[in-house]
C-alpha positions as CSV (number, residue, x, y, z in Angstrom):
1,X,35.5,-6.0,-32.9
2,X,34.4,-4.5,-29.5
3,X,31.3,-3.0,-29.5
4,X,31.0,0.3,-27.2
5,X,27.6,0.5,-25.2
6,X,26.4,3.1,-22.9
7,X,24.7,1.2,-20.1
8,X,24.0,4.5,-18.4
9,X,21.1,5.8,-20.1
10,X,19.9,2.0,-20.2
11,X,19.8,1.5,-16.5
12,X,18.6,4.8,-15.7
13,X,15.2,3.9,-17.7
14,X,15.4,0.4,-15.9
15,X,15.2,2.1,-13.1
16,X,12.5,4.2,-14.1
17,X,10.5,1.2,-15.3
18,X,10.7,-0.4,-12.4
19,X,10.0,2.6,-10.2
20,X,6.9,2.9,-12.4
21,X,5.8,-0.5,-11.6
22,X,6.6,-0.7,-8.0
23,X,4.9,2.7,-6.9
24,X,1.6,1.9,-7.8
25,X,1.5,-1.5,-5.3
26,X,3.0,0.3,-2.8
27,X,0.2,3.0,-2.9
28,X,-2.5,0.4,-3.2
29,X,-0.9,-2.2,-0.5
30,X,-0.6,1.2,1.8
31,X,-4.2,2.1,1.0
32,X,-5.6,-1.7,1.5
33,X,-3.6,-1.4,5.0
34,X,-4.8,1.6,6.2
35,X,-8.9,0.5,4.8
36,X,-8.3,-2.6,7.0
37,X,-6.9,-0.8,10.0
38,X,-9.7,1.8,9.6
39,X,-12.4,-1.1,9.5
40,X,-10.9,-3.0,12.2
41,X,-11.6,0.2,14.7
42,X,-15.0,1.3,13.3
43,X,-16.0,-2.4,13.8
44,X,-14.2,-2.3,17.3
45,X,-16.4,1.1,18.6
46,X,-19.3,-0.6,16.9
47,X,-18.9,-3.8,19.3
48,X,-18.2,-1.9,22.0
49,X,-21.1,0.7,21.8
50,X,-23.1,-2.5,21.4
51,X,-22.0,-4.4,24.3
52,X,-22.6,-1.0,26.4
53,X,-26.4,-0.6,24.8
54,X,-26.7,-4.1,25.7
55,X,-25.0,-3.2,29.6
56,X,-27.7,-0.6,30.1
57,X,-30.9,-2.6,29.5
């Protein structure tokens, strides 16, 4: 006998699941990017303040 399915409701909460699981390392990736980009130019107008103290004297 041929059993009928509905694979529609199925794949929609597939979908779901994995959008649930994706979206939160996207987020954190994004935020570790940005937190590395952000330290990279603090610590680049910290070296350059430095080397310009360090000009003056």
């Amino acid at each position: 006998m041929a059993q009928m399915t509905a694979h529609r409701p199925r794949d929609l909460e597939t979908r779901r699941e994995r959008l649930r699981s994706t979206l939160p390392v996207l987020v954190a990736v994004a935020l570790l990017v940005a937190v590395a980009v952000g330290g990279m130019l603090a610590l680049h107008g910290l070296l350059d303040t430095g080397v310009w103290l360090l000009s003056d004297m």
